[in-house]
DSSP file (Angstrom, degrees, kcal/mol; ACC not computed):
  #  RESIDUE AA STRUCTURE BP1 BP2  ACC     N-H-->O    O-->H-N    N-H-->O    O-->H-N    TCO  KAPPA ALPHA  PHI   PSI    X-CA   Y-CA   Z-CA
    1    1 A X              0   0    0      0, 0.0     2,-0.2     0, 0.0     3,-0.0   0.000 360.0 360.0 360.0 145.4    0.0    0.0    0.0
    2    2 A X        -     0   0    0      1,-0.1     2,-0.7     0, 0.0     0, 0.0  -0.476 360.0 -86.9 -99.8 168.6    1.3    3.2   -0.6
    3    3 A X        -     0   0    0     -2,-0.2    -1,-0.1     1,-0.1     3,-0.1  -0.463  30.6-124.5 -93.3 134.1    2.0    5.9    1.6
    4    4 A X        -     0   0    0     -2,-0.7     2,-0.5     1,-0.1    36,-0.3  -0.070  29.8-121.1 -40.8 138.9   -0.5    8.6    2.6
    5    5 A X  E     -a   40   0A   0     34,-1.7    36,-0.9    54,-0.0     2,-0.6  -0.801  29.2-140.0 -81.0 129.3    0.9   12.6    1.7
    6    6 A X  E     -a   41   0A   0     -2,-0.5    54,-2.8    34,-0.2     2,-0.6  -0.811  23.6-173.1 -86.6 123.1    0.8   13.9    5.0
    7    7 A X  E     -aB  42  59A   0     34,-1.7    36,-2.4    -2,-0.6     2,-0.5  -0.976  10.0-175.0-122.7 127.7   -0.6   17.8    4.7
    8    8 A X  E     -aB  43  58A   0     50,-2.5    50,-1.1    -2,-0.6     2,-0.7  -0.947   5.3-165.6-135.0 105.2   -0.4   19.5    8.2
    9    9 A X  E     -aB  44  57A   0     34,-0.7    36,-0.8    -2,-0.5    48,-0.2  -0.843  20.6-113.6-107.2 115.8   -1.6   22.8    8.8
   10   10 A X  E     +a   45   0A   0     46,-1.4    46,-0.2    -2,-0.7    36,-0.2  -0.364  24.8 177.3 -76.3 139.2   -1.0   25.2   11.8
   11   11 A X        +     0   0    0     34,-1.1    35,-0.2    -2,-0.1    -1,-0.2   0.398  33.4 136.2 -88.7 -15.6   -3.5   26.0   13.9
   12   12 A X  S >> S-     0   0    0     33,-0.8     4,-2.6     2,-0.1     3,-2.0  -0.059  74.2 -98.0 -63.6 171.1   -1.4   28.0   16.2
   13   13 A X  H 3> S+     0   0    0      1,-0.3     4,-0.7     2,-0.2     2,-0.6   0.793 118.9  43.7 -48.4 -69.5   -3.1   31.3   17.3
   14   14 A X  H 3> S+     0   0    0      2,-0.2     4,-0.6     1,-0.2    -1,-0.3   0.327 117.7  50.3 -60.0   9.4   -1.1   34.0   14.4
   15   15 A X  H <>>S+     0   0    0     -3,-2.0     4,-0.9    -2,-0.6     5,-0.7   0.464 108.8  47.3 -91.9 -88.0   -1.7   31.4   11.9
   16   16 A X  I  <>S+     0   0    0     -4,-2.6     5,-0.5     1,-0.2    -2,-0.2   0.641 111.0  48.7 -21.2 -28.1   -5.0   31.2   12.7
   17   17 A X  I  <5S+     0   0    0     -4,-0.7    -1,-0.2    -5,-0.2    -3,-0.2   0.887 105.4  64.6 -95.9 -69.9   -5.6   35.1   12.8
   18   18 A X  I  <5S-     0   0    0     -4,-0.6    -2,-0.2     1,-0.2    -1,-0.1   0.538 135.5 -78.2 -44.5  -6.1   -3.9   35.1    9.4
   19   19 A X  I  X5S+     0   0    0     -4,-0.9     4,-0.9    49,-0.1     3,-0.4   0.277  84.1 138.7 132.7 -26.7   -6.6   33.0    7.8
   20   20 A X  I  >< +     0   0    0     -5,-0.7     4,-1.5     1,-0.2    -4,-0.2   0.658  69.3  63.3 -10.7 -44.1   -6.0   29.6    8.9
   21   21 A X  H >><S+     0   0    0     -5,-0.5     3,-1.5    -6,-0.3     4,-0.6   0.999  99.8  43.8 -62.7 -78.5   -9.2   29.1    9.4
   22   22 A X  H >> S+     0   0    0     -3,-0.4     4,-3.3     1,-0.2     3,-0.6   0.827 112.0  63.5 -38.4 -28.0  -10.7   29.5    5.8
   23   23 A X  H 3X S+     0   0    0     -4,-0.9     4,-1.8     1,-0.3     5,-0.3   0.818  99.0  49.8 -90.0 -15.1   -7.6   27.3    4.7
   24   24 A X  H <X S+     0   0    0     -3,-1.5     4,-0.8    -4,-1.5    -1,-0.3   0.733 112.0  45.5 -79.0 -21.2   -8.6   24.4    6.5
   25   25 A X  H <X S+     0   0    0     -4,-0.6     4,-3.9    -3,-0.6    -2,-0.2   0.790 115.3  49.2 -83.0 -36.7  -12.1   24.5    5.1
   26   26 A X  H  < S+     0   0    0     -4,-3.3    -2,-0.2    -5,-0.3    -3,-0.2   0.829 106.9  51.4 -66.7 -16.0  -10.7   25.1    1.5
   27   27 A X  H >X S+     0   0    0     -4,-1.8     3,-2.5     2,-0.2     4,-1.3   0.902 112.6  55.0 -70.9 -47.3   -7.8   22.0    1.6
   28   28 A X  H 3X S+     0   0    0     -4,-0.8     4,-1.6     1,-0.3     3,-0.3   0.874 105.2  52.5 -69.9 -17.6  -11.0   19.7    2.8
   29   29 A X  H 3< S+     0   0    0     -4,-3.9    -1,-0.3     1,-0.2    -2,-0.2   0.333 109.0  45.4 -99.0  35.2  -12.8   20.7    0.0
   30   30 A X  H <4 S+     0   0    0     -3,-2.5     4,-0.3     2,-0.1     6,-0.2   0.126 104.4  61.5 -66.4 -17.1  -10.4   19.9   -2.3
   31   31 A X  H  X>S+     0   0    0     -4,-1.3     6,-1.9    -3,-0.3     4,-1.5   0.816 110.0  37.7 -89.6 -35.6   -9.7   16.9   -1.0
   32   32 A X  T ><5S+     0   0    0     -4,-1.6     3,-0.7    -5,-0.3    -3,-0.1   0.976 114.6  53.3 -68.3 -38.3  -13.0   15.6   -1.5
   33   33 A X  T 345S+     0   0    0      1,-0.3    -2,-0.2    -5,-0.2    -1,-0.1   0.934 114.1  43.7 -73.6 -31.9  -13.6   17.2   -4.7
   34   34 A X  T 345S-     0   0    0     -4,-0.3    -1,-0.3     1,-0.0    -2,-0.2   0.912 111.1-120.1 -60.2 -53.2  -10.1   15.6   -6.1
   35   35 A X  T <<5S+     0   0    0     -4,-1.5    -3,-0.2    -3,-0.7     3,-0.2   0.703  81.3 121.5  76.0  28.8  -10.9   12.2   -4.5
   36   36 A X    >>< +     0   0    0     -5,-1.3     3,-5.9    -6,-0.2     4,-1.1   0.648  27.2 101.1 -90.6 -32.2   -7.9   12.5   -2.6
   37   37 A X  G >4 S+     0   0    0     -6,-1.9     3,-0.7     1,-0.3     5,-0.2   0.780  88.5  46.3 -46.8 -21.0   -9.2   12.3    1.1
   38   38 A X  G 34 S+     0   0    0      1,-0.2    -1,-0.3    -3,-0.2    -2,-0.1   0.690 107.9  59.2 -67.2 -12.4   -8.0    8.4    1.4
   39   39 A X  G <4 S+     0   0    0     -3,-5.9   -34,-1.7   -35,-0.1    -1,-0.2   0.659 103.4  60.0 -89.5 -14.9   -5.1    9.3    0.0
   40   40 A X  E <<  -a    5   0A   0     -4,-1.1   -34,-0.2    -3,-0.7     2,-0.1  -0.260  56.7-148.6-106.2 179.9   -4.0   11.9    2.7
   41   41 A X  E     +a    6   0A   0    -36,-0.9   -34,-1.7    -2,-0.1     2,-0.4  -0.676  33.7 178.2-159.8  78.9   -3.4   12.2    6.2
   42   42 A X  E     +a    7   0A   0    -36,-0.2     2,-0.3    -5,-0.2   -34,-0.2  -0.867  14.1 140.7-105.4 134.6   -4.5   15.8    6.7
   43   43 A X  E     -a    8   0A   0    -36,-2.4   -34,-0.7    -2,-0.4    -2,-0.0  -0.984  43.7-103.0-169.3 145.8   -4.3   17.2   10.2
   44   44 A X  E     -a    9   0A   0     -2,-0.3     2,-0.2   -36,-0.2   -34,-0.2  -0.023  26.7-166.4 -64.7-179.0   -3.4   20.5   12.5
   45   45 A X  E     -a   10   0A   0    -36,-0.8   -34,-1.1   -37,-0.1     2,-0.8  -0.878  26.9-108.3-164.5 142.1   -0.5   21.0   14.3
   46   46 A X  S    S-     0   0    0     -2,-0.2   -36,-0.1   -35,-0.2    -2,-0.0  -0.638  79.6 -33.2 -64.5 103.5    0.5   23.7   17.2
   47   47 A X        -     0   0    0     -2,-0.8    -1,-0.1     1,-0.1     4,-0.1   0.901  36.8-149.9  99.8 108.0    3.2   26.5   15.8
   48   48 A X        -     0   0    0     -3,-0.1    -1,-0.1     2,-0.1    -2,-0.1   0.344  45.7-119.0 -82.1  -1.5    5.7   25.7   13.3
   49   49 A X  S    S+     0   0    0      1,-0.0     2,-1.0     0, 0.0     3,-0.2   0.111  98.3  90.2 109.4  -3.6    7.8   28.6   15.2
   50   50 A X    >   +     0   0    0      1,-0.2     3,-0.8     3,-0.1    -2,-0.1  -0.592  47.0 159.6-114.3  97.1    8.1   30.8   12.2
   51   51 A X  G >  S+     0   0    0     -2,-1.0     3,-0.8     1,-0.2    -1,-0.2   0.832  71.3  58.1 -83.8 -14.7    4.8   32.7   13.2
   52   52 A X  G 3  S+     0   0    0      1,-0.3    -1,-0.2    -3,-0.2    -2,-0.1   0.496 104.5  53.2 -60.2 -17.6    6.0   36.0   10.8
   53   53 A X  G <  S+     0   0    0     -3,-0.8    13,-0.6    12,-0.1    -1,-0.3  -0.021 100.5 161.1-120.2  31.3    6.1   33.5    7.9
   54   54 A X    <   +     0   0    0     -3,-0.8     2,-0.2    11,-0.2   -39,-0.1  -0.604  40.5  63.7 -95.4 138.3    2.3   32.3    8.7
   55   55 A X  S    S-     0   0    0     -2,-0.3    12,-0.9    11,-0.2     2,-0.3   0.506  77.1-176.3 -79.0 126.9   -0.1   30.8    7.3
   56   56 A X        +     0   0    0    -46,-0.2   -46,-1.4    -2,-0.2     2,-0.2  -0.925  14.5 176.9 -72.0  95.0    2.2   27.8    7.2
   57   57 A X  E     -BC   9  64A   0      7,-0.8     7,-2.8    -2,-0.3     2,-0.5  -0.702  10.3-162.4 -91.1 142.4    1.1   24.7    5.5
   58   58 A X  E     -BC   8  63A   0    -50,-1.1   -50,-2.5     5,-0.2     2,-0.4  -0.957   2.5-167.3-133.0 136.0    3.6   21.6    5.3
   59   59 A X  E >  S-BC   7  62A   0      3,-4.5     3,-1.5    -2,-0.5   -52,-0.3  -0.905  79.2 -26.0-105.6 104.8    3.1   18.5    2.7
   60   60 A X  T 3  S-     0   0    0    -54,-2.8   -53,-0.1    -2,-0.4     3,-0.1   0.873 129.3 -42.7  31.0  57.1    5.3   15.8    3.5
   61   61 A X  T 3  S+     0   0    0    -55,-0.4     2,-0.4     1,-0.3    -1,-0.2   0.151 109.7 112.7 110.0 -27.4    7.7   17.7    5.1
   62   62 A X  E <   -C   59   0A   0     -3,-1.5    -3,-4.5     2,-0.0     2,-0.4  -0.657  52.6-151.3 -99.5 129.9    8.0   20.7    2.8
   63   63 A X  E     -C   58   0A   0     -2,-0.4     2,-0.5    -5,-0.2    -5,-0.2  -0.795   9.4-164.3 -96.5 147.7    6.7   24.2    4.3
   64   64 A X  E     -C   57   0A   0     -7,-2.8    -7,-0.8    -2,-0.4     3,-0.1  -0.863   4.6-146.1-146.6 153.5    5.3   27.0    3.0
   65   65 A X        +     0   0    0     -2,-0.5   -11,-0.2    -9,-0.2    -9,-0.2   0.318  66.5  16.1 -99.9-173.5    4.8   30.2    4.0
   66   66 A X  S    S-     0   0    0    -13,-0.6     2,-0.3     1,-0.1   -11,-0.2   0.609  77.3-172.6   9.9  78.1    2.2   33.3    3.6
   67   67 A X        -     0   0    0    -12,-0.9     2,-0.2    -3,-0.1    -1,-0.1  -0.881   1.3-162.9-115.8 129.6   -0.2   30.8    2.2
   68   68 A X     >  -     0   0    0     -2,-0.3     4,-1.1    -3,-0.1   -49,-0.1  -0.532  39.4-120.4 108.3 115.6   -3.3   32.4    0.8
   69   69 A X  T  4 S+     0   0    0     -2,-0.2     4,-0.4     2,-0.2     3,-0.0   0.823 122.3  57.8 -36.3 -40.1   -6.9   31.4   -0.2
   70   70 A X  T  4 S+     0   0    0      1,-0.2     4,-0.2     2,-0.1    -1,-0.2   0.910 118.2  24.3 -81.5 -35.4   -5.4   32.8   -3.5
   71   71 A X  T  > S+     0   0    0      2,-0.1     4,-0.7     3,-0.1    -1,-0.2   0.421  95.3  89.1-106.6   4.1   -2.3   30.3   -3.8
   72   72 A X  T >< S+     0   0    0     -4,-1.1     3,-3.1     2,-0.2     2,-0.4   0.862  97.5  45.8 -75.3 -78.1   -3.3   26.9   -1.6
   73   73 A X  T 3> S+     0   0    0     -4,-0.4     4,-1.5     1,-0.4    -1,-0.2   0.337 112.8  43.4 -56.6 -21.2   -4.9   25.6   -4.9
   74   74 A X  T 34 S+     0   0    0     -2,-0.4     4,-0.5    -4,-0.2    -1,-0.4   0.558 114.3  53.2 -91.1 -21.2   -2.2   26.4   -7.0
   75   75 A X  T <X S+     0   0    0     -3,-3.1     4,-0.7    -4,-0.7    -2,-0.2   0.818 116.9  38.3-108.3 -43.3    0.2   24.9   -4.2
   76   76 A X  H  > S+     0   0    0     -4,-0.2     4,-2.7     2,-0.2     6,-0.3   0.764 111.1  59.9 -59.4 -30.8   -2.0   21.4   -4.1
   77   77 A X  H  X S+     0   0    0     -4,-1.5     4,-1.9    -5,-0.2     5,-0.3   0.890 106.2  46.3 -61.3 -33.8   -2.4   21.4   -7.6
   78   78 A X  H  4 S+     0   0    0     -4,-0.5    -1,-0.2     1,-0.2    -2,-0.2   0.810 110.8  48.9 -75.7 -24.7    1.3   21.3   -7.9
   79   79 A X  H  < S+     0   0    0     -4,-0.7    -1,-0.2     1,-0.1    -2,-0.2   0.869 120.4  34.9 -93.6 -22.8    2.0   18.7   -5.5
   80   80 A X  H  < S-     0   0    0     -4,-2.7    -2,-0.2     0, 0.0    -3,-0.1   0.437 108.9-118.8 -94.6   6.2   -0.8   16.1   -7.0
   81   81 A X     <        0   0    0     -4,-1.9    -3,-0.2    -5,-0.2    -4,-0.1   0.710 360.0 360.0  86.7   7.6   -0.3   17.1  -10.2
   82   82 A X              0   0    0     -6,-0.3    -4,-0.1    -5,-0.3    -1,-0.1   0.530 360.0 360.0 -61.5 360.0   -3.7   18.5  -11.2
């Protein structure tokens, strides 16, 4: 079986303020609409430390900053290939 991409989004509080919130509903509905949610392991996590570089979303390891309603789609598309 292969292994799930883990997508991990902080929830701590300046993340959260920055928008977090909306980004967490907009990866899960992309993951259903994709047909990805078995394929994933999506889940928060407290404070990746660099709270200046927030929103921070990580995909199997790789982070990236000031993440945006306007670029998470462009940022999943590019890691599944859509």
């Amino acid at each position: 079986m292969a292994t799930k991409t883990e997508i991990t989004i902080c929830l701590g509080s300046s993340c959260f303020s920055r928008g977090n919130k909306k980004l967490v509903r907009i990866i899960d509905e992309y993951l259903k609409k994709n047909h990805l949610s078995e394929k994933v392991y999506y889940h928060g996590n407290h404070c990746f430390g660099n709270c200046d570089k927030g929103p921070i979303v990580s995909i199997d390891g790789k982070h990236f900053e000031h993440v945006s309603e306007e670029n998470i789609i462009e940022i999943l598309d590019a890691h599944f290939n859509l």
